[in-house]
DSSP file (Angstrom, degrees, kcal/mol; ACC not computed):
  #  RESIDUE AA STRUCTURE BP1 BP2  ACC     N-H-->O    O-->H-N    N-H-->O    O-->H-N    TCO  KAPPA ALPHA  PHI   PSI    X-CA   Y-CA   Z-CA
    1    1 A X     >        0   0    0      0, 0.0     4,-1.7     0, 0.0     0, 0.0   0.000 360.0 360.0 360.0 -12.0   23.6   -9.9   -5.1
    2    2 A X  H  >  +     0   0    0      1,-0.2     4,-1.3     2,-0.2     0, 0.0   0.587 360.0  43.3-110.4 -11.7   24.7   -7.0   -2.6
    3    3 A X  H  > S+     0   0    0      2,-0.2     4,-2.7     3,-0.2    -1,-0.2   0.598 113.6  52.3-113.4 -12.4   22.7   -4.0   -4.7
    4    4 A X  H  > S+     0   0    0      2,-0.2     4,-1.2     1,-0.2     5,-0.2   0.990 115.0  50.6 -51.0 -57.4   19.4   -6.6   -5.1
    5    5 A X  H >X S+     0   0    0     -4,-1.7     4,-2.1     1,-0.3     3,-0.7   0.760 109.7  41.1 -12.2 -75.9   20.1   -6.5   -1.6
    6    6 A X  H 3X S+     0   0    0     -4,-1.3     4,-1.5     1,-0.2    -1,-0.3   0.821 112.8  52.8 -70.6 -20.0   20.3   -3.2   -1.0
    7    7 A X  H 3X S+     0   0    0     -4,-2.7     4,-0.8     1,-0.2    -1,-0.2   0.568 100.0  60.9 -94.7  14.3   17.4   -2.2   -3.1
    8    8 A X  H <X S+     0   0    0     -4,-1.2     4,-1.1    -3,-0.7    -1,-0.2   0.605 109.0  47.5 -79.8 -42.4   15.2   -4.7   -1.5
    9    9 A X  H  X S+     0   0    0     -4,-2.1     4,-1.6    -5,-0.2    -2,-0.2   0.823 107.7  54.4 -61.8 -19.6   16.1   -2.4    2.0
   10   10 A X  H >X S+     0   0    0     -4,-1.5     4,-2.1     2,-0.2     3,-0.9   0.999 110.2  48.5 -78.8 -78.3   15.4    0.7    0.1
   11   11 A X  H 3X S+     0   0    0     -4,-0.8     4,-0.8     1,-0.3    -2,-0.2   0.498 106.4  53.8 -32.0 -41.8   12.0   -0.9   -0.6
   12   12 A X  H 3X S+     0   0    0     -4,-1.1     4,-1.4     2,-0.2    -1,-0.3   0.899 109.6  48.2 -45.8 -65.7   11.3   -1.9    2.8
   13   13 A X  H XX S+     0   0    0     -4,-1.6     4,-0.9    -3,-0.9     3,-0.5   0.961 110.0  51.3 -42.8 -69.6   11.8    1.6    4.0
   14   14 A X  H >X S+     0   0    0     -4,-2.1     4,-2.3     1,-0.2     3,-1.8   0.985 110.3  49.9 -48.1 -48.9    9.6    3.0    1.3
   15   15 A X  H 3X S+     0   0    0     -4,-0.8     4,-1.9    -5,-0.3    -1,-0.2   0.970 114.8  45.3 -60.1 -32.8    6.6    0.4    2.2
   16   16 A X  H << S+     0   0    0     -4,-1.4     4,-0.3    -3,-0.5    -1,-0.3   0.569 111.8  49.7 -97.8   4.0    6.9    1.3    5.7
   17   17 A X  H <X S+     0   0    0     -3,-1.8     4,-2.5    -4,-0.9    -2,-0.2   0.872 113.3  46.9 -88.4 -60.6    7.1    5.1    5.0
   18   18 A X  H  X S+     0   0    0     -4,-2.3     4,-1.8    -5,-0.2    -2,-0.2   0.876 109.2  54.7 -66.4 -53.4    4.1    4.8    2.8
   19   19 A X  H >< S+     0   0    0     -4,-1.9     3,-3.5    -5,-0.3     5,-0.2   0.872 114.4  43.8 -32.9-103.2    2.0    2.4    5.7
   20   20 A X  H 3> S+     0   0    0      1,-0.4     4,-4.0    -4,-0.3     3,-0.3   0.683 110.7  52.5 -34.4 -57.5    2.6    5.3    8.4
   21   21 A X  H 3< S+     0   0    0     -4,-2.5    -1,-0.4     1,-0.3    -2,-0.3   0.754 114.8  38.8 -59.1 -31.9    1.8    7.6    6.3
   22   22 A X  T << S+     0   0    0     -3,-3.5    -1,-0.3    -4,-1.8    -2,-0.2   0.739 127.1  34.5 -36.2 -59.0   -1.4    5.9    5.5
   23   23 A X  T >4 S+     0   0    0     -3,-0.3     3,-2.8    -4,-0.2    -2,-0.2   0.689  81.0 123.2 -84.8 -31.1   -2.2    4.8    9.1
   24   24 A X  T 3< S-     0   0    0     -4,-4.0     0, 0.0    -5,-0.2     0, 0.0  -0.153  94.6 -19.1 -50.8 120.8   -0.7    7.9   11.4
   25   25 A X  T 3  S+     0   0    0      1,-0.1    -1,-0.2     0, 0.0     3,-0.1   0.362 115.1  93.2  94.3   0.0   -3.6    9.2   13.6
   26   26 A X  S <  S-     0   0    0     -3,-2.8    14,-0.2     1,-0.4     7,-0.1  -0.148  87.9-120.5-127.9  42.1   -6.5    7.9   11.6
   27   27 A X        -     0   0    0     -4,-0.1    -1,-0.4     5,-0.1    13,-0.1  -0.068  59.6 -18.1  47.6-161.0   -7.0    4.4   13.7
   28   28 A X  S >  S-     0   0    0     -3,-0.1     3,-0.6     2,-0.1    12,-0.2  -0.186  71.2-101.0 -79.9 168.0   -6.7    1.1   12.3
   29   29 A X  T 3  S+     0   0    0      1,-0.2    10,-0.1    10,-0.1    12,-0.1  -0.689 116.0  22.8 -83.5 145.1   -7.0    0.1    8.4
   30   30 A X  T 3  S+     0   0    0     10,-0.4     2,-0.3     1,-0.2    -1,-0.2   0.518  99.8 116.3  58.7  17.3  -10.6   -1.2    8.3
   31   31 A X    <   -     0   0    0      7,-1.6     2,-0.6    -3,-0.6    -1,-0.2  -0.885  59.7-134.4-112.6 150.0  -12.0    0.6   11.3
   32   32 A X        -     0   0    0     -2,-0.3     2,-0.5    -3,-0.1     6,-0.3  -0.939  29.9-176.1-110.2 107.0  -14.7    3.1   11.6
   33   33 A X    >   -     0   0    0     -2,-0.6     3,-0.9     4,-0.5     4,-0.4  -0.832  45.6 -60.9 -80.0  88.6  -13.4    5.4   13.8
   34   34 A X  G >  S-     0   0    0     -2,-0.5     3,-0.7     1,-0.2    32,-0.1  -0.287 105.7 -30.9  58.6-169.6  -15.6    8.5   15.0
   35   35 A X  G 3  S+     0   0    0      1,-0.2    31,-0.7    30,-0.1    -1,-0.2   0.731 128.7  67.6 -21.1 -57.9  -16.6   10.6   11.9
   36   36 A X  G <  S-     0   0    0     -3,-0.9    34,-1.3     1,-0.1     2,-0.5   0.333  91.0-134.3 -97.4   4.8  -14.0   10.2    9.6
   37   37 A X    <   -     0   0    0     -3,-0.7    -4,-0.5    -4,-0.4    -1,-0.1  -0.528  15.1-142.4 116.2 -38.2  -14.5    6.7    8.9
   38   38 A X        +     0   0    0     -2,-0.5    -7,-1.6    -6,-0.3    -1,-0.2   0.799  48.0 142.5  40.7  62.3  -11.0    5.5    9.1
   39   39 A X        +     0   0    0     -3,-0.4    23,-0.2    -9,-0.2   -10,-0.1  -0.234  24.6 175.9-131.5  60.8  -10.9    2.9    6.2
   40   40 A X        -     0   0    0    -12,-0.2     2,-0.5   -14,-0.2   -10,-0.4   0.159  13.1-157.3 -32.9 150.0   -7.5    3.7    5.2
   41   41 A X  E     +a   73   0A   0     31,-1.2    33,-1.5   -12,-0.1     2,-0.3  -0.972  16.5 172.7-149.5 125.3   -6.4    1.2    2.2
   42   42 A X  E     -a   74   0A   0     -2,-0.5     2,-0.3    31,-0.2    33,-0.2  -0.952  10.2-171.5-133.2 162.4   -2.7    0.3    1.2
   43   43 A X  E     -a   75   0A   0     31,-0.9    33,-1.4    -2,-0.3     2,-0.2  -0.898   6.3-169.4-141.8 150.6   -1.9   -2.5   -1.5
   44   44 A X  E     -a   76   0A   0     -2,-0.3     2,-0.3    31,-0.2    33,-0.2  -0.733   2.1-174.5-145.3  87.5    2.5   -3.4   -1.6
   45   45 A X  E     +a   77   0A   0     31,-1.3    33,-0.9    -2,-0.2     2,-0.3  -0.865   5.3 177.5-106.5 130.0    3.0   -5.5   -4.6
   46   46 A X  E     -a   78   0A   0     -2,-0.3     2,-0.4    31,-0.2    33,-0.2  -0.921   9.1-178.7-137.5 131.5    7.1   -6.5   -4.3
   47   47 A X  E     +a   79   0A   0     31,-1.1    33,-1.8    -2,-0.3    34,-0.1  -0.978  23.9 153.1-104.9 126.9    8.2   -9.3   -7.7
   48   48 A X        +     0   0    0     -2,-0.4     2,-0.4    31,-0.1    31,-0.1   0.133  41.9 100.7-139.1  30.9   11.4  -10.5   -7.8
   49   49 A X  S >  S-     0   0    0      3,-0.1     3,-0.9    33,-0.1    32,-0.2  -0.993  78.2-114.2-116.3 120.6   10.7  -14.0   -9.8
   50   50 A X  T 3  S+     0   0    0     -2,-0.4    33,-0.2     1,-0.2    -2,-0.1  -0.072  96.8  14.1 -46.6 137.3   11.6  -13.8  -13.8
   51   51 A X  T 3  S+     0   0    0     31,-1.2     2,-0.3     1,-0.1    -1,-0.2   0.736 101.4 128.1  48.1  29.7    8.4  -14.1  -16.2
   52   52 A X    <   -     0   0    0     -3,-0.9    33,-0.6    30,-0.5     2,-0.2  -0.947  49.4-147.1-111.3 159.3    5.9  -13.6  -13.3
   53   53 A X  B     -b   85   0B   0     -2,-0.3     2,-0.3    31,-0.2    33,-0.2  -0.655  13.5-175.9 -92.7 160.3    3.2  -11.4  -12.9
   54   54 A X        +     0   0    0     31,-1.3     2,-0.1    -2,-0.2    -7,-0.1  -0.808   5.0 173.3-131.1 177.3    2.1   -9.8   -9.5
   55   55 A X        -     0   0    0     -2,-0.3     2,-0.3    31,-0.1    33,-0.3  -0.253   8.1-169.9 169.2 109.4   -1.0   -7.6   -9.0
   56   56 A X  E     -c   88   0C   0     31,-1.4    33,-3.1    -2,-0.1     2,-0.4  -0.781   1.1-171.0-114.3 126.3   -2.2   -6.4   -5.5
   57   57 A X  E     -c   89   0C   0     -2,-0.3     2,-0.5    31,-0.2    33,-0.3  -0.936   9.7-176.1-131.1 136.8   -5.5   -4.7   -4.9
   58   58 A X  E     +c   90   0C   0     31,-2.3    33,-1.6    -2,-0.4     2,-0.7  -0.852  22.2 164.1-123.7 119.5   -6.7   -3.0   -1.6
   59   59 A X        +     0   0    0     -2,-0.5     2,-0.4    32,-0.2    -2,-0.0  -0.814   7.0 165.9-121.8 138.2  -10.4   -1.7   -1.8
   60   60 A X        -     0   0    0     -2,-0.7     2,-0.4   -19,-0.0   -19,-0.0  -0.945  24.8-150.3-144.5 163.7  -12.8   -0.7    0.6
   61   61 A X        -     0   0    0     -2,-0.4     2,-0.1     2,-0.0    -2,-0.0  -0.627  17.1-178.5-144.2 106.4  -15.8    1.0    0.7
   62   62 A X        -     0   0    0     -2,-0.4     2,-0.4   -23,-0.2   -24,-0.0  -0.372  20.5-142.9-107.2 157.0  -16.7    3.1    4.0
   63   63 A X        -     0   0    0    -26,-0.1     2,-0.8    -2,-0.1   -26,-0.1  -0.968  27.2-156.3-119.6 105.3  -20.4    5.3    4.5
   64   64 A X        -     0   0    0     -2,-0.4   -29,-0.1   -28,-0.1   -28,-0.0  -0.755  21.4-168.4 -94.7  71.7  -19.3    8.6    6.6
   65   65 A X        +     0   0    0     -2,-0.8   -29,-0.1     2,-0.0   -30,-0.1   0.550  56.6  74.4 -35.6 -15.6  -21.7   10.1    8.3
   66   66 A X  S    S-     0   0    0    -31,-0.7    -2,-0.1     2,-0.3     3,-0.0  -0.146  89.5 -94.0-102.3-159.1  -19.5   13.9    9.2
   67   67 A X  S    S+     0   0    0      1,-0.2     2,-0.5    -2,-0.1    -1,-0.1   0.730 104.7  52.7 -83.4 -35.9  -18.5   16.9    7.5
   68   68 A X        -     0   0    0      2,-0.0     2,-0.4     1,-0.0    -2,-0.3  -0.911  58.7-156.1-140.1 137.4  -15.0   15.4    6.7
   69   69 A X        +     0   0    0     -2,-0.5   -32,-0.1     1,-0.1   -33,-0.1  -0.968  17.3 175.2-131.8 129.0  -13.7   12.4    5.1
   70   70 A X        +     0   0    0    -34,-1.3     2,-0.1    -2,-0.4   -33,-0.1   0.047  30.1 111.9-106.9  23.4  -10.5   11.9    6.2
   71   71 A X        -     0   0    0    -35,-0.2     2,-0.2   -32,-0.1   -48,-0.1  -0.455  44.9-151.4-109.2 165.8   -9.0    8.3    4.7
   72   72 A X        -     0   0    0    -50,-0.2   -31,-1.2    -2,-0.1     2,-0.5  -0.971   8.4-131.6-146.3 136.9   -6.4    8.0    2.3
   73   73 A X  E     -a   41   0A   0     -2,-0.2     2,-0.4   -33,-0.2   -31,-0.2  -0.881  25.8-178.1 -93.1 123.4   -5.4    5.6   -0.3
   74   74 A X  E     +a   42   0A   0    -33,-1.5   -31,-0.9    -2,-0.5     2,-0.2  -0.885   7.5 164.0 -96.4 130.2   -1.5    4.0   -0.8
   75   75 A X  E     -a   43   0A   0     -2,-0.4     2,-0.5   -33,-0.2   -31,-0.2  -0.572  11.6-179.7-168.3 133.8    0.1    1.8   -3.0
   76   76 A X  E     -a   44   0A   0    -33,-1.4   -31,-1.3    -2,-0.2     2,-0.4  -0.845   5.9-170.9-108.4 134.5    3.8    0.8   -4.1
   77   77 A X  E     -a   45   0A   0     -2,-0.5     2,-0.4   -33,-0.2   -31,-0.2  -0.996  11.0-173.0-121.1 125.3    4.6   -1.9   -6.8
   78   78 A X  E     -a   46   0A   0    -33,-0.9   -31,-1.1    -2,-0.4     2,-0.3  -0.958   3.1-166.3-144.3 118.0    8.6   -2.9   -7.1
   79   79 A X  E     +a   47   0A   0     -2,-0.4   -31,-0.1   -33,-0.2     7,-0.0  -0.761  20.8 166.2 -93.2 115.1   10.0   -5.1   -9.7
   80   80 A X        +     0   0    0    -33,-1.8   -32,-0.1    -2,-0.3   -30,-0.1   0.441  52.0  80.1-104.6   7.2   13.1   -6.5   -9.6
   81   81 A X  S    S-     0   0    0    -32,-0.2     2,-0.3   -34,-0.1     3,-0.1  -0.172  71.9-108.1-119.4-169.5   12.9   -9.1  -12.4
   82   82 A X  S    S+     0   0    0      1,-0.1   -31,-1.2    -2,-0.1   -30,-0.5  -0.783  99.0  15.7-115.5 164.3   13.2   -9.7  -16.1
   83   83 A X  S    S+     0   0    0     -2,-0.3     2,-0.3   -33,-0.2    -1,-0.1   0.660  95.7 127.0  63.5   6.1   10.0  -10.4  -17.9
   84   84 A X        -     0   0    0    -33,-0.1     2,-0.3    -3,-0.1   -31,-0.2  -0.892  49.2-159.2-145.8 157.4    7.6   -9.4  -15.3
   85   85 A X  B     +b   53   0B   0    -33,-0.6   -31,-1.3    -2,-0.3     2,-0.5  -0.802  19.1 178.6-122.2 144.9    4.6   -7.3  -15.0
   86   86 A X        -     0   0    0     -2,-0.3     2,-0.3   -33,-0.2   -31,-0.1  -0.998  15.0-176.9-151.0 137.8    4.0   -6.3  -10.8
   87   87 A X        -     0   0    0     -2,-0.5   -31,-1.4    -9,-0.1     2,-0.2  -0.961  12.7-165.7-155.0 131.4    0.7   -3.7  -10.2
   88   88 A X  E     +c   56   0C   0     -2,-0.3     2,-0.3   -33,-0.3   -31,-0.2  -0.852   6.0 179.3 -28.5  56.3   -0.8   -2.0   -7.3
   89   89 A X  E     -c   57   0C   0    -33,-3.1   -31,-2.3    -2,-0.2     2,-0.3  -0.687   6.5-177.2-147.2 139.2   -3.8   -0.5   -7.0
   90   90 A X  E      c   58   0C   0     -2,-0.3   -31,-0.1   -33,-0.3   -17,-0.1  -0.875 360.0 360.0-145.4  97.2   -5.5    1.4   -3.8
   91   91 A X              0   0    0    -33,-1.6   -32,-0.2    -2,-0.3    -1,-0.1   0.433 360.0 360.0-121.9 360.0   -8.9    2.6   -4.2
């Protein structure tokens, strides 16, 4: 139970490394923000239940008026189970 444990903090860390990295500087997820549209997309699909499937999508689709388009897509899928299919997808 103590390395599920730990690799469910390890997992934590990574999602919230991957968020910031996704969000730093570029306003909120879904905002248009100045020029560069700021319609940032992250998806976190985390399965730890035996024979289930998971499947996370985050899509958006922003119209930019400037020179530079500055949004970025993330997405992390972690499986922890037997039997089970866990997917991610960030377009």
């Amino acid at each position: 139970m103590s390395r599920l444990t730990g690799n469910i903090r390890q997992l934590v860390v990574l999602v919230l490394v991957v968020i910031a990295g996704v969000g730093g500087g570029l306003g909120h997820p879904g905002s248009a923000e100045g020029q560069g549209g700021g319609g940032d997309t992250s998806a976190v699909a985390i399965n730890t239940k035996d024979g289930s499937s998971l499947f996370k999508l985050a899509f958006q689709i922003r119209r930019v008026t400037g020179d530079v388009v500055n949004n970025q897509n993330a997405a992390v899928a972690y499986a922890s189970c037997t039997q089970c299919q866990t997917v991610a997808i960030s377009i």
